[in-house]
MDTraj code that builds the backbone (N, CA, C; nanometers):
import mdtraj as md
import numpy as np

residues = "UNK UNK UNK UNK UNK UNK UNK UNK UNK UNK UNK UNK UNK UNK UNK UNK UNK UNK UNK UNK UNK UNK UNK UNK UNK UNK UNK UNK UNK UNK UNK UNK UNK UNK UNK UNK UNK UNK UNK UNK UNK UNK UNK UNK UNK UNK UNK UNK UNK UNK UNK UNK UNK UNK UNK UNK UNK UNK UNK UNK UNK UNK UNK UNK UNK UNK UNK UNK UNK UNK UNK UNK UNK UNK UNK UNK UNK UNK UNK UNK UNK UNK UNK UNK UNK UNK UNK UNK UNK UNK UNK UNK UNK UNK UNK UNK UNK UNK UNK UNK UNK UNK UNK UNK UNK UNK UNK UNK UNK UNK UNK UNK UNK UNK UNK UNK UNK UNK UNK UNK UNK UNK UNK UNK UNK UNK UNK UNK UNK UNK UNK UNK UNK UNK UNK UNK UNK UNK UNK UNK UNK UNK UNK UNK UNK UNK".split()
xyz = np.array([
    [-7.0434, -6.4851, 0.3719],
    [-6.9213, -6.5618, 0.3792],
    [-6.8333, -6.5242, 0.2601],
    [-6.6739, -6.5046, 0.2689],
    [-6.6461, -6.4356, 0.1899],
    [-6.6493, -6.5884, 0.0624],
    [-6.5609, -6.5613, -0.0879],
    [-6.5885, -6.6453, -0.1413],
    [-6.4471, -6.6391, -0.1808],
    [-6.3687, -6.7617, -0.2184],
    [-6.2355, -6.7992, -0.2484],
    [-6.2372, -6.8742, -0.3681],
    [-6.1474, -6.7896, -0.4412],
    [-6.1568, -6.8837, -0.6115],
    [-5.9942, -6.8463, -0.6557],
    [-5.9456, -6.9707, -0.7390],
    [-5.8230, -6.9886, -0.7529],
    [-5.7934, -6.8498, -0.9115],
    [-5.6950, -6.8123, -0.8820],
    [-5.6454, -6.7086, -1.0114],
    [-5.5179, -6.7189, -1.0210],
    [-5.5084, -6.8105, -1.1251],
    [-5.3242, -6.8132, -1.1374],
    [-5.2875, -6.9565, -1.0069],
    [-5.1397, -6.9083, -0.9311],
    [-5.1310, -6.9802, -0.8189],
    [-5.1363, -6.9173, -0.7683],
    [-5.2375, -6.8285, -0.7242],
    [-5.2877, -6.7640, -0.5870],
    [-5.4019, -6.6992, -0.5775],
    [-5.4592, -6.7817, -0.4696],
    [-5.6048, -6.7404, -0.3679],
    [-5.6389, -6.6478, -0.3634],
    [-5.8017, -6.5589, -0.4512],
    [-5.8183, -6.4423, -0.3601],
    [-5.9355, -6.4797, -0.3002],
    [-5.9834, -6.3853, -0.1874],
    [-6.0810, -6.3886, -0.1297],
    [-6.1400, -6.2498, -0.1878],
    [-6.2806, -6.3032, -0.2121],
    [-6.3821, -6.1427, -0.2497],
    [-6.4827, -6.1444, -0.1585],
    [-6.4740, -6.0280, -0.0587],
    [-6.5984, -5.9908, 0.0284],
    [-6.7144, -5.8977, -0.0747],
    [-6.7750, -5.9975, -0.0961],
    [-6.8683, -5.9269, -0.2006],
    [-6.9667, -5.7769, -0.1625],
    [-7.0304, -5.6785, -0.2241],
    [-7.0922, -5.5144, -0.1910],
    [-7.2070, -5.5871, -0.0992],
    [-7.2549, -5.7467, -0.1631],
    [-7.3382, -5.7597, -0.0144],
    [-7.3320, -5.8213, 0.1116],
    [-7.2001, -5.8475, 0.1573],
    [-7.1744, -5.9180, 0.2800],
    [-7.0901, -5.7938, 0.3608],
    [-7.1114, -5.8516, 0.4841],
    [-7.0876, -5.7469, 0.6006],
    [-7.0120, -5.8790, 0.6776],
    [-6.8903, -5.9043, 0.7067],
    [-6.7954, -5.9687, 0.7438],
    [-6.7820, -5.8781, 0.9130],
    [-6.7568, -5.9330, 1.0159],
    [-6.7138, -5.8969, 1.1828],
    [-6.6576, -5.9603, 1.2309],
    [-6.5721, -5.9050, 1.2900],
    [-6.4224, -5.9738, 1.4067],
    [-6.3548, -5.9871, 1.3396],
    [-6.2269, -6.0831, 1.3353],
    [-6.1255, -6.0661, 1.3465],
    [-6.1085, -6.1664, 1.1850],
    [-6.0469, -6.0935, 1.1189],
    [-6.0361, -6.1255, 0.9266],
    [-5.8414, -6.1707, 0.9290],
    [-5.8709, -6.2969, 0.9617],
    [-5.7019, -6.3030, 0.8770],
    [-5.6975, -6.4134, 0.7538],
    [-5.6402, -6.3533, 0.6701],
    [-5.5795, -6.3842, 0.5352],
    [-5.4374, -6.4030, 0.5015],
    [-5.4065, -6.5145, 0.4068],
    [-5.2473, -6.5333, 0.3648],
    [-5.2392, -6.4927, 0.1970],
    [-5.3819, -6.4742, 0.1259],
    [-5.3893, -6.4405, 0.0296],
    [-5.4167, -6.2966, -0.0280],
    [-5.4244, -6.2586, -0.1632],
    [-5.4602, -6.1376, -0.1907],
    [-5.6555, -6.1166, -0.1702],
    [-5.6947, -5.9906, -0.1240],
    [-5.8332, -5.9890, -0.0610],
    [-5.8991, -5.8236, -0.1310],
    [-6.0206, -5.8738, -0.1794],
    [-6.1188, -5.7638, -0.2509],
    [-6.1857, -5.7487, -0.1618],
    [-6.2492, -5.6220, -0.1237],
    [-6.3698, -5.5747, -0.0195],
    [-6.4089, -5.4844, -0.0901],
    [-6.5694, -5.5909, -0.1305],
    [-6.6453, -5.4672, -0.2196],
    [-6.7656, -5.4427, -0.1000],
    [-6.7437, -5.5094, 0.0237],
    [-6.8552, -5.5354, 0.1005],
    [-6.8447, -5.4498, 0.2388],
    [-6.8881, -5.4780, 0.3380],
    [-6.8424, -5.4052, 0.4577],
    [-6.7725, -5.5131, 0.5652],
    [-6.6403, -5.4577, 0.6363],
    [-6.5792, -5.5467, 0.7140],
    [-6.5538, -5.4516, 0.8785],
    [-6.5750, -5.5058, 0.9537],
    [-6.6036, -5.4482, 1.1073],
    [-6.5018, -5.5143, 1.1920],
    [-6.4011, -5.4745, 1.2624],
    [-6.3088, -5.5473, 1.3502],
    [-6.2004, -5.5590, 1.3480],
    [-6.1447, -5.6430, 1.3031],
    [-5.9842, -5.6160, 1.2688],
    [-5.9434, -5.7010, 1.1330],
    [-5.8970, -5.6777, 1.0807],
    [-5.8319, -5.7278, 0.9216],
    [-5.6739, -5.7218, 0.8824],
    [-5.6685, -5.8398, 0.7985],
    [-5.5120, -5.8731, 0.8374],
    [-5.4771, -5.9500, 0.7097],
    [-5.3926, -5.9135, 0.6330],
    [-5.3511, -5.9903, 0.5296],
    [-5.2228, -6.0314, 0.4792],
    [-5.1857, -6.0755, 0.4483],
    [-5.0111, -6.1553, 0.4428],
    [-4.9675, -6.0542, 0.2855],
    [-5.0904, -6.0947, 0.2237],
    [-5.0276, -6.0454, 0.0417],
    [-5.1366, -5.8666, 0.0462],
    [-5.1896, -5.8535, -0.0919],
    [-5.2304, -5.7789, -0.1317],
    [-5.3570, -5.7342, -0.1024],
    [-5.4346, -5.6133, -0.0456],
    [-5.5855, -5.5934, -0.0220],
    [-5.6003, -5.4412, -0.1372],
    [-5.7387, -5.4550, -0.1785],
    [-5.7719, -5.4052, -0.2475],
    [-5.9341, -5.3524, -0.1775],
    [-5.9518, -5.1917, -0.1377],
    [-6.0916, -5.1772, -0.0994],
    [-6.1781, -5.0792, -0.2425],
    [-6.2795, -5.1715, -0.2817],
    [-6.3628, -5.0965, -0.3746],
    [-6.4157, -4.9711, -0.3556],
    [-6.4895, -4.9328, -0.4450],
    [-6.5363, -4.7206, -0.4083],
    [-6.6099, -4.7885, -0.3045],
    [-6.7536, -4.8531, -0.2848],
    [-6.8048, -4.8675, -0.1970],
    [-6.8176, -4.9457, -0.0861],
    [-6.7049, -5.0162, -0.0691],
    [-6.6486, -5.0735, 0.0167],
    [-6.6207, -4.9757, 0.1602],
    [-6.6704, -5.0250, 0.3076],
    [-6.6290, -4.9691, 0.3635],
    [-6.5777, -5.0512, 0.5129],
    [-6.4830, -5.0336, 0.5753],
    [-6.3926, -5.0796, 0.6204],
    [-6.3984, -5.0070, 0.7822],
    [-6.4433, -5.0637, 0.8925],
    [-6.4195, -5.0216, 1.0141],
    [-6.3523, -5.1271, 1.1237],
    [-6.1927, -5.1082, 1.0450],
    [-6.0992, -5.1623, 1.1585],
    [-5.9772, -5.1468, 1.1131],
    [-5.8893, -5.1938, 1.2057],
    [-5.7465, -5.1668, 1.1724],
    [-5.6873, -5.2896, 1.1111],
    [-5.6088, -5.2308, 0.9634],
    [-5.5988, -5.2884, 0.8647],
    [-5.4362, -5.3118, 0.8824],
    [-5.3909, -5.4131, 0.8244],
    [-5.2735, -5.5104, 0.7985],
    [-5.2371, -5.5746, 0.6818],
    [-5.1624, -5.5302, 0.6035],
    [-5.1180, -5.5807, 0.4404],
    [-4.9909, -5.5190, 0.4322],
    [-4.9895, -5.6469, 0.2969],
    [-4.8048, -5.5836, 0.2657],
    [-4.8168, -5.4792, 0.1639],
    [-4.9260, -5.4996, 0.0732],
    [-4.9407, -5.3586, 0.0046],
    [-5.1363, -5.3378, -0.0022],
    [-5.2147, -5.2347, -0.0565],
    [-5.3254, -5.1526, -0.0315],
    [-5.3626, -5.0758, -0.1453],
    [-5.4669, -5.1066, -0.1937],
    [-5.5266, -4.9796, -0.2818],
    [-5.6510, -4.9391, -0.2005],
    [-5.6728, -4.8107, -0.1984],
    [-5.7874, -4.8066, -0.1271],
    [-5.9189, -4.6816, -0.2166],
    [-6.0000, -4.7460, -0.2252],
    [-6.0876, -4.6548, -0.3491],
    [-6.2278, -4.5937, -0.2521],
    [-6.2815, -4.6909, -0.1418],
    [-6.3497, -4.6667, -0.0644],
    [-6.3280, -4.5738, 0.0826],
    [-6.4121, -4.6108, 0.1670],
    [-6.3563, -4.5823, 0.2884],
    [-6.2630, -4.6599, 0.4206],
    [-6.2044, -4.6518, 0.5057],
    [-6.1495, -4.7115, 0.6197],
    [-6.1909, -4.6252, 0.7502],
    [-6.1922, -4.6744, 0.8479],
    [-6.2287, -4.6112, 0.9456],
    [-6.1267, -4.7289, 1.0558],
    [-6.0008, -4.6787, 1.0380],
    [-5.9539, -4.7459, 1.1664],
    [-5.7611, -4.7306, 1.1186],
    [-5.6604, -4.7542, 1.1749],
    [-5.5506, -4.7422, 1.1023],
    [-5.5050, -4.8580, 1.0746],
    [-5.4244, -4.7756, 0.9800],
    [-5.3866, -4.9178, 0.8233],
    [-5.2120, -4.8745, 0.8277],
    [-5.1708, -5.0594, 0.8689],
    [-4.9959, -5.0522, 0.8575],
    [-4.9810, -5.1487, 0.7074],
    [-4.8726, -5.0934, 0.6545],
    [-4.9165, -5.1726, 0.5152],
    [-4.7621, -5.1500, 0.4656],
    [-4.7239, -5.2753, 0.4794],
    [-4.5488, -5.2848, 0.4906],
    [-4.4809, -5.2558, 0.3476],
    [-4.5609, -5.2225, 0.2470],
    [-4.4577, -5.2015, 0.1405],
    [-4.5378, -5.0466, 0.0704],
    [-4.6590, -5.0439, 0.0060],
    [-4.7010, -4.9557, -0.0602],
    [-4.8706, -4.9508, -0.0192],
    [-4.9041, -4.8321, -0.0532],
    [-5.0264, -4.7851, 0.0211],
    [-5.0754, -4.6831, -0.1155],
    [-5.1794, -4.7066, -0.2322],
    [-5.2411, -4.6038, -0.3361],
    [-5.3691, -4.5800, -0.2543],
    [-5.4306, -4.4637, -0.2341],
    [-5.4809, -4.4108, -0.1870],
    [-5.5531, -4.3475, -0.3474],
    [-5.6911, -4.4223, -0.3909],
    [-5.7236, -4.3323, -0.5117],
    [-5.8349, -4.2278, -0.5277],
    [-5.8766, -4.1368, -0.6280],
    [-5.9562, -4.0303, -0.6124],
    [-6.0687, -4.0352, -0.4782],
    [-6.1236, -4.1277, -0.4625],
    [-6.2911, -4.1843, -0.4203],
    [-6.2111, -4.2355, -0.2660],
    [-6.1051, -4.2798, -0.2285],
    [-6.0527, -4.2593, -0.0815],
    [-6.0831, -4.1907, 0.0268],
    [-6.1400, -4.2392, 0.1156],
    [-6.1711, -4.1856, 0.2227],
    [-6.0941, -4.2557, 0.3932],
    [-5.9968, -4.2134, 0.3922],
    [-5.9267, -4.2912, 0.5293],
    [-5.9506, -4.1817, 0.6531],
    [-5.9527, -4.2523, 0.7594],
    [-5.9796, -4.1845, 0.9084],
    [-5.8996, -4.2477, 1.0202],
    [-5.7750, -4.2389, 1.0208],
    [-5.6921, -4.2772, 1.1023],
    [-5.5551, -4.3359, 1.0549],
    [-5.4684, -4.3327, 1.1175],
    [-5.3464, -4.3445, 1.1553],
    [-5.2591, -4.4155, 0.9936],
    [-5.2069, -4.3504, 0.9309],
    [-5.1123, -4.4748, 0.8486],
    [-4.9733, -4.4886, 0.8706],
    [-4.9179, -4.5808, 0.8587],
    [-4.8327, -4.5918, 0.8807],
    [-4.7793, -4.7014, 0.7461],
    [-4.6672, -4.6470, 0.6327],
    [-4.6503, -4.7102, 0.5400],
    [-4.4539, -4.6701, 0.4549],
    [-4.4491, -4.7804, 0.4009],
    [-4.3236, -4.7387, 0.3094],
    [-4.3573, -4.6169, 0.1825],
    [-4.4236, -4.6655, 0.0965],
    [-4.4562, -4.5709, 0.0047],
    [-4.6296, -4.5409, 0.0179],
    [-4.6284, -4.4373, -0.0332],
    [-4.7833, -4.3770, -0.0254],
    [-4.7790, -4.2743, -0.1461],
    [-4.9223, -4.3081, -0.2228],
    [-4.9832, -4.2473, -0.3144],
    [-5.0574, -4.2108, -0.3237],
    [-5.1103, -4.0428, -0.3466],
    [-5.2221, -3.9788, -0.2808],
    [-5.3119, -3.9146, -0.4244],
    [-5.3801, -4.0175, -0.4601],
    [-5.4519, -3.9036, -0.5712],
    [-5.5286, -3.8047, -0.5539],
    [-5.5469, -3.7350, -0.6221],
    [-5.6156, -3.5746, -0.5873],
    [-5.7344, -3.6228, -0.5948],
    [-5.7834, -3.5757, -0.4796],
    [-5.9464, -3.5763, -0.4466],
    [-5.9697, -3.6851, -0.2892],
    [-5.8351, -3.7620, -0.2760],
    [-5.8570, -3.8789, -0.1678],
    [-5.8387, -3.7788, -0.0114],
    [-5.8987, -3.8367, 0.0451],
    [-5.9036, -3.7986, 0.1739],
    [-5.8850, -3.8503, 0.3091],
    [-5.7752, -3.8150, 0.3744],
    [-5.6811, -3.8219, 0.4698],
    [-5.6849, -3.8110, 0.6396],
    [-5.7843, -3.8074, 0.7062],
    [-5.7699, -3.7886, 0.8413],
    [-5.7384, -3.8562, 0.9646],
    [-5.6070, -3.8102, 0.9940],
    [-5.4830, -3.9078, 1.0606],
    [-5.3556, -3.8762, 1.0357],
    [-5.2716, -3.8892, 1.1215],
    [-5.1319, -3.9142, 1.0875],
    [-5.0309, -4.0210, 0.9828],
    [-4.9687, -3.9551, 0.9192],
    [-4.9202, -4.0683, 0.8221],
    [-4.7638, -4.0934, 0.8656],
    [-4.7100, -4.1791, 0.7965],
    [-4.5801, -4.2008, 0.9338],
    [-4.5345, -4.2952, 0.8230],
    [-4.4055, -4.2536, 0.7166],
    [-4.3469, -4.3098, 0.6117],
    [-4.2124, -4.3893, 0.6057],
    [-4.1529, -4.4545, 0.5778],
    [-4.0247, -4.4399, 0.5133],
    [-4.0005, -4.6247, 0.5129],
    [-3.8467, -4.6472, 0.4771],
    [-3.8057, -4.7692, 0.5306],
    [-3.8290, -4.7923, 0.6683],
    [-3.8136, -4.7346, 0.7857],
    [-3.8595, -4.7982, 0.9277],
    [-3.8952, -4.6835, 0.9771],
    [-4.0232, -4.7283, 1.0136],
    [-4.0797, -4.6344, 1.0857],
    [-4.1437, -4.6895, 1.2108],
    [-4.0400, -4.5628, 1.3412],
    [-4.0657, -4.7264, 1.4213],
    [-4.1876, -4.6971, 1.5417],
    [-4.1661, -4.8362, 1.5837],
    [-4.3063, -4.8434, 1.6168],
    [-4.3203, -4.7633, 1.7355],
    [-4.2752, -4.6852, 1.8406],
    [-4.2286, -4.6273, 1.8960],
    [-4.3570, -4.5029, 1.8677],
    [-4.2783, -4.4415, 1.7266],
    [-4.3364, -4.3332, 1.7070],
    [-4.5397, -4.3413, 1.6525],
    [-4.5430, -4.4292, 1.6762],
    [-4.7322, -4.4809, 1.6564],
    [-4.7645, -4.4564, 1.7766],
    [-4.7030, -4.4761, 1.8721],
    [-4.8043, -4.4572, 2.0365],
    [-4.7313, -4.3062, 2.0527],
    [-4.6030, -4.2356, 2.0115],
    [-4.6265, -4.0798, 2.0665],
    [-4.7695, -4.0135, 2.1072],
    [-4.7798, -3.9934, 2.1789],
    [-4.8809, -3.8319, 2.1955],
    [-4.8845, -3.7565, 2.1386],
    [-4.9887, -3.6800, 2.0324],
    [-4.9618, -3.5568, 1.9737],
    [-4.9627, -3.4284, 2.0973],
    [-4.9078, -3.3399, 2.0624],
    [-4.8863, -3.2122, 2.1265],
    [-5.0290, -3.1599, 2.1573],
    [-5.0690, -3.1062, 2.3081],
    [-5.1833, -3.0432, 2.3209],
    [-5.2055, -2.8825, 2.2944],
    [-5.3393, -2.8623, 2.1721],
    [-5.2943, -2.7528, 2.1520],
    [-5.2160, -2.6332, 2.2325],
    [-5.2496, -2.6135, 2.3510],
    [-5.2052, -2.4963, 2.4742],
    [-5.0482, -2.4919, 2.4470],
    [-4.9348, -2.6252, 2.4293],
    [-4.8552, -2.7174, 2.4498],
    [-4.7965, -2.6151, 2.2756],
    [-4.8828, -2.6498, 2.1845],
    [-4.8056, -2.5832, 2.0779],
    [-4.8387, -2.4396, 2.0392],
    [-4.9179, -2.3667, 2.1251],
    [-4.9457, -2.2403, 2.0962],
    [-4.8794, -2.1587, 2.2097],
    [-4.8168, -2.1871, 2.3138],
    [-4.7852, -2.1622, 2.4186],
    [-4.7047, -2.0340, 2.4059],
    [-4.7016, -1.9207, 2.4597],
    [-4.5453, -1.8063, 2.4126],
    [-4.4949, -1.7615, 2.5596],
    [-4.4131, -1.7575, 2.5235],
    [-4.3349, -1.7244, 2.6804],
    [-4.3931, -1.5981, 2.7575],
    [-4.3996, -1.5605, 2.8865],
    [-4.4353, -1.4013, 2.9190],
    [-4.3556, -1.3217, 2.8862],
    [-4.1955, -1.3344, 2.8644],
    [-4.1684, -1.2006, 2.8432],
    [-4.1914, -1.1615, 2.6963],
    [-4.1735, -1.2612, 2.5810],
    [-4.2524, -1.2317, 2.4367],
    [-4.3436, -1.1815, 2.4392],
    [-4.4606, -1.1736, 2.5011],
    [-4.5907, -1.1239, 2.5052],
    [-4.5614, -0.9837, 2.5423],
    [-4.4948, -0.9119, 2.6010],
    [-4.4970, -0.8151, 2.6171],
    [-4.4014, -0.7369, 2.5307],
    [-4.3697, -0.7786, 2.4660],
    [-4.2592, -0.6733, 2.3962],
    [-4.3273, -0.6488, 2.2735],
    [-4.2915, -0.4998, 2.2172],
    [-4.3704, -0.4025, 2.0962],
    [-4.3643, -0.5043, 1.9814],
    [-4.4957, -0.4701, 1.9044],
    [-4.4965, -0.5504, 1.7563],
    [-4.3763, -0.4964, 1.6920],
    [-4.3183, -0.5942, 1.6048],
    [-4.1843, -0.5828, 1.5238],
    [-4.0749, -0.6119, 1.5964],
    [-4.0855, -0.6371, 1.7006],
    [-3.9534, -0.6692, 1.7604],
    [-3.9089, -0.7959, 1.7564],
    [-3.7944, -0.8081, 1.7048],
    [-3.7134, -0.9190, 1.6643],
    [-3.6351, -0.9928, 1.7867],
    [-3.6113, -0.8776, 1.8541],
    [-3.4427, -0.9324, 1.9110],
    [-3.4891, -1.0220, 2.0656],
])
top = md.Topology()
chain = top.add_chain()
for i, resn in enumerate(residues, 1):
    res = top.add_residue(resn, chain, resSeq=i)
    for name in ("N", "CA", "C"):
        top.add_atom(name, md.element.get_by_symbol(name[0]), res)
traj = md.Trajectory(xyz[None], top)
């Protein structure tokens, strides 16, 4: 069960390295995961995932540090640090993003002031689709430009 203790005027919740939390996680406060969380996760303020923290669902915050792993995509409406020991596997979608050297990335990232939602369900291109060359290119001599 996670554990809630007052800091300042505001609530965090700490999923401690030994609890394993499942289904559906919503929060209005800032949230530590030093533990494992399975399902879906959702937070109003700030989440923070430890090195060994690991995370299999799609994540929701206004901002993100992430030191551990994720396994699911993470929308995270203001800022997204991504640090050395990072391991993400799917989809981000964020305002700012910070990538320290060594963190690791697999997924599409999808930045700016609006990024709309539109472009999260595109289709990526099938390879055939982006390797494709026309027939009459194929036949014409190497070096030819025109």
């Amino acid at each position: 069960m996670p554990i809630t203790r007052e800091t300042g005027n505001e609530a965090e919740t700490i999923i401690a390295a030994s609890v394993k939390v499942e289904g559906e996680f919503v929060s209005q406060g800032n949230v530590l995961i030093e533990g494992v969380v399975e399902g879906s996760f959702k937070t109003e303020r700030n989440l923070r995932v430890g090195e060994k923290a690991r995370i299999g669902a799609d994540v929701s915050a206004a901002n993100a540090t992430v030191a551990g792993e994720v396994r699911g995509n993470m929308s995270i409406s203001e800022k997204l640090d991504l640090e050395p020991t990072a391991r993400v596997f799917g989809d981000i979608r964020t305002k700012i993003l910070t990538v320290a050297s060594g963190a690791q990335v697999n997924g599409r990232i999808m930045m700016g002031q609006e990024v709309p939602a539109k472009a999260a369900e595109k289709p990526a291109l099938k390879p055939a689709e982006k390797t494709a060359v026309p027939a009459e290119k194929e036949k014409q001599p190497a070096g030819f430009f025109g």
